[in-house]
VOGU-3710 file (C-alpha; in Angstrom, 3 decimals, decimal comma):
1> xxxxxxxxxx> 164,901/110,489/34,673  161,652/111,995/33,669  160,425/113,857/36,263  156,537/112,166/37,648  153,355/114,067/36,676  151,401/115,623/39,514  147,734/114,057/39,233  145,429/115,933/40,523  142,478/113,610/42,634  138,673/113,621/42,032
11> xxxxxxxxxx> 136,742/115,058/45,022  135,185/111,085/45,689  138,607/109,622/45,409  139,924/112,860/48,062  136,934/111,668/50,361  137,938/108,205/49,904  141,383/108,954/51,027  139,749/110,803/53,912  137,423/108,409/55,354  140,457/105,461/55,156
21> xxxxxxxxxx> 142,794/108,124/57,256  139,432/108,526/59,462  139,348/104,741/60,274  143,272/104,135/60,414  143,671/106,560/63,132  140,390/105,328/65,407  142,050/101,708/65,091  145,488/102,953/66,135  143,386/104,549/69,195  141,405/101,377/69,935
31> xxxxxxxxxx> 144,210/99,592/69,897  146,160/102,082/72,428  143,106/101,736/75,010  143,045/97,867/74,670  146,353/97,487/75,312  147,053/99,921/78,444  143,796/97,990/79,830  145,554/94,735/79,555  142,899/93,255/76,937  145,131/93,376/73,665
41> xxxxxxxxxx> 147,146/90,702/72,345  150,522/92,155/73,842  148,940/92,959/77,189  149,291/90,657/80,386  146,265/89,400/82,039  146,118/89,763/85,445  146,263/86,974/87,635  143,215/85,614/88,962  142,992/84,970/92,762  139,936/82,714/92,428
51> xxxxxxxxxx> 140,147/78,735/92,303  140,250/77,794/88,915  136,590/76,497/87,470  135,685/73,492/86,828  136,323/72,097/82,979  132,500/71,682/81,615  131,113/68,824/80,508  130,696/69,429/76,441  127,316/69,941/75,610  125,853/66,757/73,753
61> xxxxxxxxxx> 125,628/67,277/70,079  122,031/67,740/68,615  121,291/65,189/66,001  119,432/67,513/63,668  116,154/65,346/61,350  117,191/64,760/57,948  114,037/66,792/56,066  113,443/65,159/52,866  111,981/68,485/51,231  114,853/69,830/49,062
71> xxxxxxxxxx> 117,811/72,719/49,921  119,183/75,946/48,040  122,669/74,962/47,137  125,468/77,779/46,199  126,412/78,448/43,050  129,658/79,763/43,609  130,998/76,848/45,309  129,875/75,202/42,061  131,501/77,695/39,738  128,653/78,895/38,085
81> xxxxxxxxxx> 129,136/82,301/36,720  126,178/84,867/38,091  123,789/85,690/35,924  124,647/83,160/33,189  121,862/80,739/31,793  123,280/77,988/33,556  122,789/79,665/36,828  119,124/81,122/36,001  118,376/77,257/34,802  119,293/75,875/38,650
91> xxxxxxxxxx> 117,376/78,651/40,200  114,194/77,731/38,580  114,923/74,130/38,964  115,238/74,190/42,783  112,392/76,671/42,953  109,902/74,228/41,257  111,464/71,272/44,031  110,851/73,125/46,685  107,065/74,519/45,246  106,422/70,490/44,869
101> xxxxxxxxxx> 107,391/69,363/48,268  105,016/72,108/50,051  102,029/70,517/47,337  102,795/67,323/48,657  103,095/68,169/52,557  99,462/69,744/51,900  98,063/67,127/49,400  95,036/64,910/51,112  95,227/60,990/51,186  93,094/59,814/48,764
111> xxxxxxxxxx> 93,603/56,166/48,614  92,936/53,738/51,411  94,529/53,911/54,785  95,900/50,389/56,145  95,402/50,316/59,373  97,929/47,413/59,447  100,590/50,021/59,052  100,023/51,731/62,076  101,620/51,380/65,388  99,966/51,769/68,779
121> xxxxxxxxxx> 101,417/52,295/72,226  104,462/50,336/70,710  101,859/47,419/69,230  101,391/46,732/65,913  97,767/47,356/64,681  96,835/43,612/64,619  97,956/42,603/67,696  96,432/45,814/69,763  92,808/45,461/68,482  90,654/47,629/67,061
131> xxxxxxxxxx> 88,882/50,812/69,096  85,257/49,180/69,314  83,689/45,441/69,267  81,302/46,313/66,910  82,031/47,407/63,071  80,017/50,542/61,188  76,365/50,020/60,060  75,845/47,875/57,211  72,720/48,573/55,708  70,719/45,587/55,142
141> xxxxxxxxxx> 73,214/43,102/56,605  71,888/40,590/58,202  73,417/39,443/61,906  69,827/36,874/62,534  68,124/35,269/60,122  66,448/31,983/59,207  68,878/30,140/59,247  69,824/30,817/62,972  66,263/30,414/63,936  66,138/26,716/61,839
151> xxxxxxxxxx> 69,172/25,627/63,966  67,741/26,491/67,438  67,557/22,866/69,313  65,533/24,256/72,115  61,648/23,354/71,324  59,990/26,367/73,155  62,862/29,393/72,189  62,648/27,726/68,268  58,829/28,269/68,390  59,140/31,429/69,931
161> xxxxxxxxxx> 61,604/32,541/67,373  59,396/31,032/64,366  56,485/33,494/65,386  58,124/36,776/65,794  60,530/36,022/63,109  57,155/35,736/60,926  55,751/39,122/61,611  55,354/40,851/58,429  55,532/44,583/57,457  52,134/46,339/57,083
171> xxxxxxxxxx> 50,830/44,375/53,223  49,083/47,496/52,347  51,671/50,183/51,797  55,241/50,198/51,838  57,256/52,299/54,761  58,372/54,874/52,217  54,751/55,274/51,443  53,698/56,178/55,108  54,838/59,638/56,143  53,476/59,896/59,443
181> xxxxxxxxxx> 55,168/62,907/61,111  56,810/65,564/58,448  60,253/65,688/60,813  62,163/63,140/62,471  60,813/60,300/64,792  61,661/60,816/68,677  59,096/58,602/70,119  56,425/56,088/69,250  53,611/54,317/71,214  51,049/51,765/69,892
191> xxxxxxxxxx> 47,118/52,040/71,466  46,077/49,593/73,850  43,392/48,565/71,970  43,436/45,087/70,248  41,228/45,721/67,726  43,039/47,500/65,429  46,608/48,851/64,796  46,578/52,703/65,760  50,001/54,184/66,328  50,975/57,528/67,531
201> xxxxxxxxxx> 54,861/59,033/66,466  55,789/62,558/67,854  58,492/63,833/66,102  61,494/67,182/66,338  59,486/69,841/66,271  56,521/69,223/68,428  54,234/67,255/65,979  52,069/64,479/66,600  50,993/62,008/63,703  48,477/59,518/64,306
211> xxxxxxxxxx> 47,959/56,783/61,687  44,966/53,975/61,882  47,106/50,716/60,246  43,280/49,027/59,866  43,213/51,006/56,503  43,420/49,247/53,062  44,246/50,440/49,703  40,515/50,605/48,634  39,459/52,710/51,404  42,195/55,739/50,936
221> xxxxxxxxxx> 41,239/58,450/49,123  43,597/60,628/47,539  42,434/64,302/46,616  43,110/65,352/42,557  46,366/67,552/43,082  48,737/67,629/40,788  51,487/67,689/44,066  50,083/64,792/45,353  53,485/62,104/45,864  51,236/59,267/45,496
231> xxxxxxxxxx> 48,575/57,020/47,748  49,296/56,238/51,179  47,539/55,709/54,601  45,177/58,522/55,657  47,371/60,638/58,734  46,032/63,014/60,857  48,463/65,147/62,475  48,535/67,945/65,384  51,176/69,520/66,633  50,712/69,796/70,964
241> xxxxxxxxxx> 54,190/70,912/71,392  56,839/73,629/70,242  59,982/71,596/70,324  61,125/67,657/70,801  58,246/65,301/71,881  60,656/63,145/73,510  58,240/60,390/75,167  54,484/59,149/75,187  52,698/57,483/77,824  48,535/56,481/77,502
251> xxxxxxxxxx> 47,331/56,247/80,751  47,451/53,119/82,910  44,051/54,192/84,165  42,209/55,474/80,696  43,829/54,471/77,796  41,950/57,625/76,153  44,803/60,311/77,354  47,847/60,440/75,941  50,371/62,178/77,792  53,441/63,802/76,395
261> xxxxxxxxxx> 56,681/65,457/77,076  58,651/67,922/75,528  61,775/69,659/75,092  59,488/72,687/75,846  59,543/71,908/79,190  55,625/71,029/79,270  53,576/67,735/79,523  50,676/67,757/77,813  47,485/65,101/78,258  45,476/64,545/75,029
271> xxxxxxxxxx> 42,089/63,072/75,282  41,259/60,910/72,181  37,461/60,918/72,839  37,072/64,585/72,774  39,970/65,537/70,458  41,344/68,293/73,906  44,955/68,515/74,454  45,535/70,447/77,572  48,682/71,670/79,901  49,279/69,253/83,229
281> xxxxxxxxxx> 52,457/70,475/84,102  54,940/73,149/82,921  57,866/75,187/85,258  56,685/77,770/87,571  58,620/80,394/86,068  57,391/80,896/82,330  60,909/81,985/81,298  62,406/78,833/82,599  64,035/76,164/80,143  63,888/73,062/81,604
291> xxxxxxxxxx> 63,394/70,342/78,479  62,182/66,951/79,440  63,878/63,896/78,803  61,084/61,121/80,033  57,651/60,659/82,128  55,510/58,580/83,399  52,018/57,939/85,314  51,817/56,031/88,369  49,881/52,946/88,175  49,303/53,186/92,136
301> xxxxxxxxxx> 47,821/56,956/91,493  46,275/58,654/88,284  47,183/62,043/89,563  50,881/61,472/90,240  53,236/62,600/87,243  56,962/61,773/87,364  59,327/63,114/85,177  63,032/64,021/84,145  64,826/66,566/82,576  68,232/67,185/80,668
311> xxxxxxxxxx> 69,819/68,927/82,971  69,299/65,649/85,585  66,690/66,255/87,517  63,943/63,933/88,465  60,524/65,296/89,598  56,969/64,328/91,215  54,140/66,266/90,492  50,416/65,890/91,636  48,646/67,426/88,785  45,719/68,565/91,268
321> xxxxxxxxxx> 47,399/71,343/92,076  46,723/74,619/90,226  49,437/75,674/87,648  50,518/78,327/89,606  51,323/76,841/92,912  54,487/75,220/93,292  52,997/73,100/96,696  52,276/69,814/94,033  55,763/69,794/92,887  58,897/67,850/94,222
331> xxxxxxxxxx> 62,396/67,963/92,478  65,402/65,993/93,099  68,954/66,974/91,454  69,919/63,256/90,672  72,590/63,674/88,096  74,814/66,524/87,458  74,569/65,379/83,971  71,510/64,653/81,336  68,871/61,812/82,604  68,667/60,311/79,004
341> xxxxxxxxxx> 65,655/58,480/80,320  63,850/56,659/83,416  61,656/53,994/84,084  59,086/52,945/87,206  58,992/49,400/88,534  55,570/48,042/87,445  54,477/46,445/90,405  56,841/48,343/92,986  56,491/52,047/91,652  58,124/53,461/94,400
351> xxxxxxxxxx> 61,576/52,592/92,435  62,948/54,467/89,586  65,976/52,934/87,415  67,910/56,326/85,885  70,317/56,563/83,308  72,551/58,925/82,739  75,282/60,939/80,384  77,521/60,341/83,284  77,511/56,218/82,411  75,824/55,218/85,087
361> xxxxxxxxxx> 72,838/52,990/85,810  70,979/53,997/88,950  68,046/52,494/91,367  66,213/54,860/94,038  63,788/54,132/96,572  61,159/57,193/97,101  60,372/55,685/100,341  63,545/57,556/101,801  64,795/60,607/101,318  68,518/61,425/102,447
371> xxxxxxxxxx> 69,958/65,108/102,668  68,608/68,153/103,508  67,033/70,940/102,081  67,693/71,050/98,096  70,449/68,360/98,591  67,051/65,794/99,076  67,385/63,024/97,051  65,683/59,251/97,348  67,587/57,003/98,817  70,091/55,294/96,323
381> xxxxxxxxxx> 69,543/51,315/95,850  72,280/50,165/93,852  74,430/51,505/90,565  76,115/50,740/87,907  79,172/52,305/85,723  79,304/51,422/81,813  82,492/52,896/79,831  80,032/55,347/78,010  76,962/57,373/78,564  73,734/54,950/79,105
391> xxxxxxxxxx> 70,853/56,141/76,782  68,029/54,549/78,390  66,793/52,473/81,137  63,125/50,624/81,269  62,026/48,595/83,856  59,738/45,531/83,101  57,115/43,477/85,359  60,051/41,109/86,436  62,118/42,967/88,091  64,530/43,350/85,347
401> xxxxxxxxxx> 66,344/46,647/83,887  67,319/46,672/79,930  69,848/49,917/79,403  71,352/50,549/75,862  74,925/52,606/76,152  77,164/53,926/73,447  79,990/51,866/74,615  77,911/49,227/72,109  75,813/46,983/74,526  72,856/46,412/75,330
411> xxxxxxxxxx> 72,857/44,946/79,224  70,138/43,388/81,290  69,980/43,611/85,185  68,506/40,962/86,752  67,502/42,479/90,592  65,781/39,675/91,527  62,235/39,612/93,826  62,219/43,700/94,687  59,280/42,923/96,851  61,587/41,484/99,276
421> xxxxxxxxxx> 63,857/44,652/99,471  63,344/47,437/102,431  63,982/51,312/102,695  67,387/51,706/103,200  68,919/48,789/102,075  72,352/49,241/99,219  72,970/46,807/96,731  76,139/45,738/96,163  78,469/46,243/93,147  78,172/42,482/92,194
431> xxxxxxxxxx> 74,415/42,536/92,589  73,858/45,270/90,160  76,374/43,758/87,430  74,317/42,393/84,187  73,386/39,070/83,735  73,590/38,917/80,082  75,541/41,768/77,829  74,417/41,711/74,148  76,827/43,362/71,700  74,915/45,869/69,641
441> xxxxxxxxxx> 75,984/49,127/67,634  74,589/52,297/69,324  76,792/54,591/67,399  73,732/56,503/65,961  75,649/60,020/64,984  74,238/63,200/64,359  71,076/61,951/61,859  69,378/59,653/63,760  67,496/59,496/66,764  69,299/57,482/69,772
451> xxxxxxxxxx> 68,618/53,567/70,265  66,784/52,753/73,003  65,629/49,501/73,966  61,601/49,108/74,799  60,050/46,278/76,465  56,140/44,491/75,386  54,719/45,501/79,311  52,340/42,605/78,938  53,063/39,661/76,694  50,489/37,406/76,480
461> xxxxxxxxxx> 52,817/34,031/76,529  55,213/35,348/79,661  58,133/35,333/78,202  60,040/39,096/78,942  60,752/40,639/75,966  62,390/43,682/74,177  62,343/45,504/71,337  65,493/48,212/69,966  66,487/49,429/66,206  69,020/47,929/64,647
471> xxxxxxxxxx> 71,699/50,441/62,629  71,982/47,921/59,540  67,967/49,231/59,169  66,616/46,938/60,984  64,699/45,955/64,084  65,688/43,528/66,636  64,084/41,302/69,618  65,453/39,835/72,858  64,087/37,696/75,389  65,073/38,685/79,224
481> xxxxxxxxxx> 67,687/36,270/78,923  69,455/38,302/75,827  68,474/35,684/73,585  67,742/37,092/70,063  63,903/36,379/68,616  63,752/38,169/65,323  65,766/40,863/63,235  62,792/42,839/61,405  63,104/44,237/58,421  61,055/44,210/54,725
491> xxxxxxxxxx> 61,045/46,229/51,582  60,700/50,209/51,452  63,045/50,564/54,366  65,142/53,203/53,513  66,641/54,719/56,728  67,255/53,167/60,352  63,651/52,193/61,961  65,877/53,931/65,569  62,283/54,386/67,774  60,698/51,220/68,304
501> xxxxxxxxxx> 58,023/49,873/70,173  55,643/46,715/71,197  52,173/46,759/71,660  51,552/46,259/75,178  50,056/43,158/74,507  49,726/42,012/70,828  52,948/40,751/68,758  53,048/44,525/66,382  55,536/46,072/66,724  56,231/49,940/65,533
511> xxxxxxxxxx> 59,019/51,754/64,258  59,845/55,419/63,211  62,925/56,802/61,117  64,811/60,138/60,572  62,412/61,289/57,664  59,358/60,391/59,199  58,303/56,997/58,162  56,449/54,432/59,885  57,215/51,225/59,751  54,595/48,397/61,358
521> xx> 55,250/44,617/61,199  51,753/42,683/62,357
//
């Protein structure tokens, strides 16, 4: 027998040899420890002196979501070889899957979305109603028209309807022709006068436009320049304020000052027969921002002021009193919330319908104060909660309180003979619910200046009435009742006439839109 061959070992296969010895002999240890301590497999546990626990309750088994995107699957359990061509082939394949399902999850919707395919609260779509009463703004759509006024069977409200239904945009020039303020419309107020058409439009950043409607074609005259967008209306425009002129007012006393306020915190009083505006009433401290959201003169007193603001106060001011005396001045915190607008009974001035961004409809009484100190506020008549913020509430000589709200209605309060009411007295929550609620979309966004609806304060027939734009670029008219008179509209109307207004007497009514237009039906 041949004798074996010593082989002598590489130095990494003798430190090979090493490090197994190494391990070998710190298992052998491990497992000498483990088993004196009674933990290895030939050890004897202890026995335990304690009750024996409880068996639990197995856990319940998660259900895991099937996910649709696709999975990595193993290629040895498929027998593909590493690095062969089949293998690289199914990597690339399930990388593009998996790059497509994370395009998808990301990918917007472009087609339409059935709303029929939705479920709400457990209901389907059709069968839990839509989130509003009142669709989106369809320009030029019709909801009034001829056709409703020809089927009227009531002699009086078909004759009625006939004549405002017949009012007819300005002949002369088109709306788009008559830029009367360079930024958007915020308010609009018509002259007194009956002689001629002369409307006033303040607009976002403190101008003033006034247009005279008695012009015709012939008599404009439009200068030789070559920038010149074409012939319109003669305009003369001013610019009284820095910010917002939110609301006009001519005197009830001398319909040759026109008061108005601004989101720069002043009221200003411009008399027409000198061509003077002047200050009557700005914040005591000149650093203080307090915009206003509404005024008004009283017809009892020509020196009384009242106005609001949008942080919800209400205020009295004699404008008598120097500047820079506070002693004229009375504020009342009557909202914690913006006062979107208020209005002063006609005949009873002492009471003051409010609304407010917190959706309510409110009536003081200035005759009585309650609180004390700077918690002073009138006494509270009666109120009213809508399901949104109220944008506007206007008294007329009836007794009766028109508020527009963005929960898409228009409502009408009937508060019957306010002569008859005294100081003190709280009207109930039925008494102040609406006699009539007229559907109507306020949804007037970002763009365009918020509905609000304006009553004639003198109609020559009578018969209350109202005035409010229409989103479908329109205008429309109510009676007291909330019967509808007209829907006005023409050609050249190319954005929603939102500020609109009667003449306090006359059947003209004016309207102003986001860009600045006038539009005037006689």
């Amino acid at each position: 027998m041949a004798r074996a061959k010593n082989v002598e070992l590489s130095e990494y296969e003798r430190k090979r040899q090493e490090n197994i010895a190494k391990t070998q002999a710190l298992l052998r240890n491990l497992e000498m420890e483990a088993a004196q301590a009674g933990l290895g497999p030939t050890g004897k546990a202890k026995a335990s002196t304690t009750s024996k626990p409880k068996p639990k309750k197995p856990a319940p088994k998660k259900i895991k979501e099937e996910e649709n995107a696709p999975r990595r699957t193993s290629s040895r359990l498929k027998g593909i070889v590493a690095d062969s061509e089949v293998a690289k082939r199914k990597a690339e394949d399930e990388s593009t899957a998996i790059r497509d399902a994370d395009r998808a999850k990301r990918q917007r919707i472009s087609g339409a979305f059935n709303f029929s395919d939705i479920v709400v609260a457990g209901k389907d779509w059709n069968k839990s109603g839509n989130f509003l009463s009142i669709g989106p703004a369809a320009p030029y759509e019709r909801t009034f028209d001829f056709d409703d006024v020809k089927e009227t069977t009531d002699k009086e409200l078909r004759a009625l309807r006939e004549r405002m239904s017949g009012l007819q945009l300005w002949e002369d020039f088109e709306p788009n022709e008559i830029k009367i303020t360079p930024e958007r419309i915020y308010s609009m107020a018509l002259h007194p006068t009956t002689e001629k058409p002369l409307v006033f439009a303040g607009d976002k950043l403190g101008n003033l436009g006034i247009c005279d409607a008695s012009q015709k074609v012939a008599e404009v005259k439009v200068e030789d320049d070559e920038d010149a967008d074409g012939e319109g209306p003669t305009i003369t425009t001013l610019k009284p304020h820095t910010r917002t002129i939110h609301t006009f007012q001519f005197s009830p006393h001398d319909s040759n000052a026109l008061y108005s306020a601004s989101y720069d915190s002043t009221v200003r009083k411009l008399d027409l027969a000198k061509g003077v505006a002047v200050e009557v009433y700005a914040p005591s401290d000149a650093n203080e921002d307090a915009p206003l959201s509404g005024l008004e003169i009283s017809k009892d007193d020509p020196n009384m002021l009242y106005f609001s603001t949008l942080s919800g106060q209400f205020g009295i001011y004699d404008m008598r009193t120097p500047s820079e005396k506070a002693a004229g001045l009375q504020t009342f915190q009557l909202s914690d919330k913006k006062i979107g607008g208020f209005s002063l009974h006609p005949l009873h001035p002492h009471l003051v319908a409010t609304a407010s961004l917190d959706r309510t409809l409110k009536i003081w009484d200035l005759r009585k104060m309650t609180g004390k100190e700077d918690g002073r506020v009138p006494a509270l008549f009666g109120e009213h909660t809508s399901k949104l913020s109220v944008s506007h509430a206007a008294f007329n000589s009836a007794g009766q309180v028109a508020t527009a709200s963005y929960d898409d209605t228009i409502k009408i309060h009937n508060l019957g003979n306010c002569a008859d009411w005294k100081a003190g007295v709280t009207l109930d929550e039925a008494e102040m619910e609406p006699s009539a609620v007229i559907p109507h979309n306020n949804q007037t966004g970002r763009w365009v200046t918020i509905l609000r609806a304006q009553w004639q304060q003198f109609p020559q027939d009578n018969v209350q009435r109202f005035c409010i734009g229409n989103m479908n670029r329109f205008v429309d008219i109510y009676t007291g009742k909330g019967q509808q008179l007209a829907q006005l509209g023409g050609e050249g109307i190319t954005a929603v006439p939102a500020v609109a207004k009667f003449h306090p007497t006359l059947d003209w009514v004016a309207a102003g839109t986001g860009s600045g237009k006038l539009c005037l039906w006689m």
